[in-house]
N, C-alpha and C positions, 0 to 999 in steps of 0.2 A: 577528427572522427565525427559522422555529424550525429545528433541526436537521434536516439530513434521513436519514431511517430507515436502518438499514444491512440489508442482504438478502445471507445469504450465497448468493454465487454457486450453488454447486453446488443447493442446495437452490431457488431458485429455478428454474436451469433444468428440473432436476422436474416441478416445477409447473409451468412452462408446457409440457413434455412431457406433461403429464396435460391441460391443460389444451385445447390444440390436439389433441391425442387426441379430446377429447369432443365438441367443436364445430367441428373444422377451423378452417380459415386464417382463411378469409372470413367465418366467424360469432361471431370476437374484435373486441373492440375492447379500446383502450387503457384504457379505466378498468377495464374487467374484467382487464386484465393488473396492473395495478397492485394489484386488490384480492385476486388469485386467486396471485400472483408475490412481492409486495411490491416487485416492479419500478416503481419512478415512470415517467411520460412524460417527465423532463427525464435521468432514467438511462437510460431504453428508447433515446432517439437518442443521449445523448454516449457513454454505454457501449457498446453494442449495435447502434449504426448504423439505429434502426430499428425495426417491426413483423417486415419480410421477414426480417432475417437475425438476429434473433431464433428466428424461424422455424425456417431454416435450421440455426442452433445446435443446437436441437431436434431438428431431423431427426438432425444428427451423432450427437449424445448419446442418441440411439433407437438408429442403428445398430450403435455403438459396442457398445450393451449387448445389442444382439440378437444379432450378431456372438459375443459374448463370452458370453452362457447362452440361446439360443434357436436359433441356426440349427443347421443338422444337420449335427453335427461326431463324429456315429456312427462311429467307427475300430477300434472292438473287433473286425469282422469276424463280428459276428452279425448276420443277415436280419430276427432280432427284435429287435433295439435300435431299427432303423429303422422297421419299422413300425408300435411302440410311439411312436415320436416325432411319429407324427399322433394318439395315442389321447390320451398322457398327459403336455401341454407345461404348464408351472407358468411363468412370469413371476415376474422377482426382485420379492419385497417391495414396493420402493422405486414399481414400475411395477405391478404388481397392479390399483389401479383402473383401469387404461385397458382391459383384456383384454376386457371384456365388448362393447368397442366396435373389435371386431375389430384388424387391422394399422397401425400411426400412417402407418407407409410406404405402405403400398397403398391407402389412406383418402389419402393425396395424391399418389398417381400418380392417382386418380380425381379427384379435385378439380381437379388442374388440368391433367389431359387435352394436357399436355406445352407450355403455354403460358411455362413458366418453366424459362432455362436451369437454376438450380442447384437445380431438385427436379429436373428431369429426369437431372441429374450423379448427384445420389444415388439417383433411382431406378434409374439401371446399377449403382451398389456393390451396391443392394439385392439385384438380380434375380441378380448374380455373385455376391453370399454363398450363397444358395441356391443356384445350377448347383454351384456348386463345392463346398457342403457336401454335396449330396446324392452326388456323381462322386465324390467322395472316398470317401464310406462306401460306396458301391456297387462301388468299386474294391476295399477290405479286404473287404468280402464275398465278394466275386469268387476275390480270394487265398486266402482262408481255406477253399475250395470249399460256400461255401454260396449259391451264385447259380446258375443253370442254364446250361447251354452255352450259348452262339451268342447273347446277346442282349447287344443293345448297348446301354451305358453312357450314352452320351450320351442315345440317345434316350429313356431313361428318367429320366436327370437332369431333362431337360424336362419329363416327364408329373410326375415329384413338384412342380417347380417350379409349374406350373400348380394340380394340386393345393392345395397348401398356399396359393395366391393365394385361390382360389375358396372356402376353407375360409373363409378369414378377410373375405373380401365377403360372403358368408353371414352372418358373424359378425355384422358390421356392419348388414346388414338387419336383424336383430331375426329377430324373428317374421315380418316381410312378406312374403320370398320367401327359398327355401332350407334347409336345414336343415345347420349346421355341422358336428354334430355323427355324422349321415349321412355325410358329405363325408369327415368323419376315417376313424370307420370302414372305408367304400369304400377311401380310399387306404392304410392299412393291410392290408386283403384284398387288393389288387392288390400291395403289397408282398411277401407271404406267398405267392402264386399265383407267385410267381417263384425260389423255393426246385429246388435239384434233385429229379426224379422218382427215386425208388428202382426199380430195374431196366432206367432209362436214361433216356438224354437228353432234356428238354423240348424241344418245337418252340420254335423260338425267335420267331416270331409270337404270343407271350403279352402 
């Protein structure tokens, strides 16, 4: 009977972060996870409970690290830290090949269009790390007096929120429909358009 392979965890799950990255849920199968993971199918279910929560593991260990070097955790209290963070977003090393195929999180809020309790679970942490990274840097700008009077936080939390969704479906299009790279841009000007007016106060309808 031969040995069976040892796969270290972490680097596995990786892999199948990249993996599910490139083809979503529904376009893996288990010998592709085996050969792309060094995950076996008699480790995928005794260890891992499975394809789904496999998955699942994925998504965490996505979030975890978007969470921790990607979302907008802008606190300096400058208006350009922020709207440099739609120009110029870099992905750790480790995740690098997934980028070009947009968001791993937003590519399965799409996919499966709220059919599944536990993407639906992390697509609320998702959509909360963004409100609340952007409220927060928006808040230190605000302090620091470089935001314009009278406009409000939340409701721009939202607009960046959307923003950076729509950036990264773009992303994911390719070439098809979109241009991501437009998208960034735009929401950087629209960050910048919100700076105070020298001689007085912005309307706050910007």
């Amino acid at each position: 009977m031969p040995r069976p392979r040892k796969t270290d965890p972490g680097q596995a799950l990786t892999a199948a972060v990249l993996l599910f990255w490139r083809e979503g849920y529904h376009g893996v199968g288990t010998r592709q996870i085996e050969t792309e993971t060094g995950v076996t199918r008699f480790t995928l279910q005794t260890s891992y409970g499975g394809k789904m929560q496999l998955f699942l593991r994925a998504l965490d260990f996505y979030l975890d690290r978007f969470e921790a070097t990607l979302a907008p955790t802008m606190t300096d209290g400058r208006l350009e830290t922020l709207a440099r963070w739609f120009e110029t977003r870099t992905p750790p090393k480790d995740l690098a090949p997934g980028a070009p195929f947009g968001c791993l999180m937003v590519n399965s809020i799409c996919e499966f269009d709220g059919t599944d309790d536990g993407v639906s679970a992390r697509a609320k942490r998702f959509f909360a790390i963004l409100r609340q990274g952007f409220a927060a840097a928006l808040t230190a700008i605000d302090r620091n007096g470089e935001l314009a009077p009278g406009l409000d936080i939340e409701t721009r939390s939202q607009l960046l929120t959307a923003c950076a969704v729509s950036m990264n479906i773009a992303m994911r299009a390719g070439n098809a429909e979109g241009d991501p790279a437009a998208i960034a841009r735009a929401g950087a000007s629209m960050v910048r358009s919100w700076a105070p007016v020298e001689g007085g106060a912005e309307s706050p309808g910007r």
